[in-house]
C-alpha positions as CSV (number, residue, x, y, z in Angstrom):
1,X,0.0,0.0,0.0
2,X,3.0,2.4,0.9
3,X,3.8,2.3,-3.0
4,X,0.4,3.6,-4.4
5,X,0.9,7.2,-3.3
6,X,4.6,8.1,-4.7
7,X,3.4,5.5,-8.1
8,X,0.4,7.9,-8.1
9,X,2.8,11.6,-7.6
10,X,5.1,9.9,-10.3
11,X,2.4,9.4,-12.7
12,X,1.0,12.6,-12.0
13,X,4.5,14.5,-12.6
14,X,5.2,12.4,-16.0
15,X,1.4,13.8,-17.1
16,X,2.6,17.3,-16.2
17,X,5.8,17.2,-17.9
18,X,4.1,15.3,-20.6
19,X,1.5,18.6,-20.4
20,X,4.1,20.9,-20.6
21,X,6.3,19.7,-23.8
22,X,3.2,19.6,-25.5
23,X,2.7,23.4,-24.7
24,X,5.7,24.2,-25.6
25,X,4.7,23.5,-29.0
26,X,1.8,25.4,-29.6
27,X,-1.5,26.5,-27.1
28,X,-4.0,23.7,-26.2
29,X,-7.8,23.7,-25.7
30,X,-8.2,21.8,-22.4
31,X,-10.2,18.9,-24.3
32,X,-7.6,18.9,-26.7
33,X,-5.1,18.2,-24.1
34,X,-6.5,16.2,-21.7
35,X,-7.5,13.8,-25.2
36,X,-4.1,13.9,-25.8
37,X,-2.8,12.8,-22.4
38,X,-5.7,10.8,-22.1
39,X,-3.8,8.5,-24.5
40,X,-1.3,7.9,-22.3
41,X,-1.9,8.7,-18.5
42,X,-5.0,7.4,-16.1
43,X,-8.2,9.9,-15.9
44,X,-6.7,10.8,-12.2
45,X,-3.4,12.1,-13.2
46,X,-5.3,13.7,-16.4
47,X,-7.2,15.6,-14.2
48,X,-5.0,16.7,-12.1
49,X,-2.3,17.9,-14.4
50,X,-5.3,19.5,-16.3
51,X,-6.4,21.1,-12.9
52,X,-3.1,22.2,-12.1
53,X,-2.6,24.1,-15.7
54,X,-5.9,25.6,-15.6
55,X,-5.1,27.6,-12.0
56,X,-1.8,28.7,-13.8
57,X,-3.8,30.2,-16.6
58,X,-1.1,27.9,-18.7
59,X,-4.5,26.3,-20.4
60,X,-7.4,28.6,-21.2
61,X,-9.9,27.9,-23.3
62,X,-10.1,32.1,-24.0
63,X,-6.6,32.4,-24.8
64,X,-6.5,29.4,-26.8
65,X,-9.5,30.8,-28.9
66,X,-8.1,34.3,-29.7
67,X,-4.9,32.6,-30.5
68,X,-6.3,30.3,-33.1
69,X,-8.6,32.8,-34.2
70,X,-5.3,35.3,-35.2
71,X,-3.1,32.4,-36.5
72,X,-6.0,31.7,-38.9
73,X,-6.1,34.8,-40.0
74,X,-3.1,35.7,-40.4
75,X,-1.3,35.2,-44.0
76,X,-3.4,32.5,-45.6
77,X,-6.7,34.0,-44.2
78,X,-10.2,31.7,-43.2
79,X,-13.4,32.5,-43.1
80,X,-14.7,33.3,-39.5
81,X,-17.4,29.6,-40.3
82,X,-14.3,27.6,-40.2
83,X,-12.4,28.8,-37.5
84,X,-15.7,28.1,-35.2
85,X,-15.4,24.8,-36.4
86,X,-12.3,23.9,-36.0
87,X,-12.7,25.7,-32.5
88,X,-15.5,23.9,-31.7
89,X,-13.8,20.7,-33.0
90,X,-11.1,21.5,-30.1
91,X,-14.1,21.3,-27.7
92,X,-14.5,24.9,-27.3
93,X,-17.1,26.3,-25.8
94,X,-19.2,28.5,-28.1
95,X,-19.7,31.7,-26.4
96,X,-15.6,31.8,-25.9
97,X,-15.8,30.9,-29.8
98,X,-18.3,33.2,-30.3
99,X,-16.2,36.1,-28.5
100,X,-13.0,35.4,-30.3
101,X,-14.3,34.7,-33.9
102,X,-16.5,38.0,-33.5
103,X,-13.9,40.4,-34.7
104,X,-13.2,38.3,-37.9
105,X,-13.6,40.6,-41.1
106,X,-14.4,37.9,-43.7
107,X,-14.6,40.4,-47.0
108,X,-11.2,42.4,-45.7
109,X,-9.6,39.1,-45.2
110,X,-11.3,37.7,-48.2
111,X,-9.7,40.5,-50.3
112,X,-6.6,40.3,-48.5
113,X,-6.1,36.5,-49.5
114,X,-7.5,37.5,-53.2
115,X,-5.0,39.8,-53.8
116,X,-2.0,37.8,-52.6
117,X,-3.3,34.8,-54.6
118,X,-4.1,36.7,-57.9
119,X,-0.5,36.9,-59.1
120,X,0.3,33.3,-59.0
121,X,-2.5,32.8,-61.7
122,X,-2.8,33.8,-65.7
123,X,-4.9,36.4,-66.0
124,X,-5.5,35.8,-69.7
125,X,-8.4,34.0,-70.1
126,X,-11.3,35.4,-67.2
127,X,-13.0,32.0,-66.5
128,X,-9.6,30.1,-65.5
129,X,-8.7,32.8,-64.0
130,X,-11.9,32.6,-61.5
131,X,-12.3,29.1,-61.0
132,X,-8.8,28.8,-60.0
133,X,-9.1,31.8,-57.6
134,X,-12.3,30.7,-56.4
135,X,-11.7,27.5,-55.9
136,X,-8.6,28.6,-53.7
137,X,-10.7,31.5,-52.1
138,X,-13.9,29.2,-51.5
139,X,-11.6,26.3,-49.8
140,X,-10.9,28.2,-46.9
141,X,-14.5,28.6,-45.8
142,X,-15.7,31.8,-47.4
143,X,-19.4,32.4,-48.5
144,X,-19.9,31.6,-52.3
145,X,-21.4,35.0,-53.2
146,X,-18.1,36.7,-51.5
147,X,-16.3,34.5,-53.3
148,X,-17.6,35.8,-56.7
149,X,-17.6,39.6,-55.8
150,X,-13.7,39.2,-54.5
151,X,-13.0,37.5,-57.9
152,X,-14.2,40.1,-60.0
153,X,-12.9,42.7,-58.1
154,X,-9.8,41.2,-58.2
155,X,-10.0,40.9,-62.2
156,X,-10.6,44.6,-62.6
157,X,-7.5,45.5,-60.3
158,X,-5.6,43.8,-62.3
159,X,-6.4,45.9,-65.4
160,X,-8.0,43.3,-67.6
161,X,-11.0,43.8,-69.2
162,X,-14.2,43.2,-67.7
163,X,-15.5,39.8,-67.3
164,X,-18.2,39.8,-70.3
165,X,-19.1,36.0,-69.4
166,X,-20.6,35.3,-66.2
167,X,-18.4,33.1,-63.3
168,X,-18.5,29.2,-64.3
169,X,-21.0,27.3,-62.5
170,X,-21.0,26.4,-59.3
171,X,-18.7,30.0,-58.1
């Protein structure tokens, strides 16, 4: 019996340190991590790491949200749908996703993704021009009808005549 309570402290410090190099990585939702060192520690020494990270403030959920939120938009912007999925995915709770996804500018970040895409693709010929930016635009989670305005918009800034056929089906 005089074994079970240092076995229990060891496991408990290997789940923390365990925790911790995960962290090191990249913020956690706490389902996210307790899944993950679900996979190898009991429920007891889960919970208590878990516990023990939540009083630090080293996991929380809020910060975790605002942080995915701004690495998703950041360079290769997503639409402000996917990010509350993928949040809620990560066991989020919804009214933390709802306060860190509420700032999300889809059109500005739609344009902004637009307009760094738009040079990597010929602008010669209007309707490969807008399925290939639309289908690039659309796969990160933006609306179909803010998909087609961004992709005329970013036809006309480039100085090529205006579209005179409408966008191929299904834009």
């Amino acid at each position: 019996m005089g074994t079970s309570a240092p076995a229990g402290r060891e496991a408990a410090d290997r789940a923390k340190l365990a925790a911790m190099r995960l962290l090191a990585r990249r913020p956690r939702s706490v389902r996210e991590l307790s899944d993950r060192l679900g996979q190898r520690f009991s429920d007891g020494a889960v919970r208590a790491t878990v516990e023990s990270l939540r009083e630090t403030r080293l996991v929380d959920d809020e910060a975790f949200a605002r942080w995915w939120t701004d690495s998703r938009t950041g360079s290769r912007p997503m639409a402000a749908a996917m990010i509350r999925a993928e949040l809620a995915r990560k066991g989020v709770d919804a009214d933390v996703i709802a306060r860190a996804v509420g700032l999300v500018d889809d059109e500005a970040n739609a344009r902004a993704l637009a307009e760094r895409l738009c040079g990597s693709i010929p602008a010669d010929d209007f309707e490969v021009f807008a399925r290939r930016l639309a289908g690039r635009i659309a796969r990160r989670g933006y609306p179909a009808d803010l998909v087609r305005s961004v992709v005329r918009e970013a036809w006309e800034r480039r100085g090529a005549a205006p579209a005179r056929s409408p966008l191929p089906r299904g834009l």
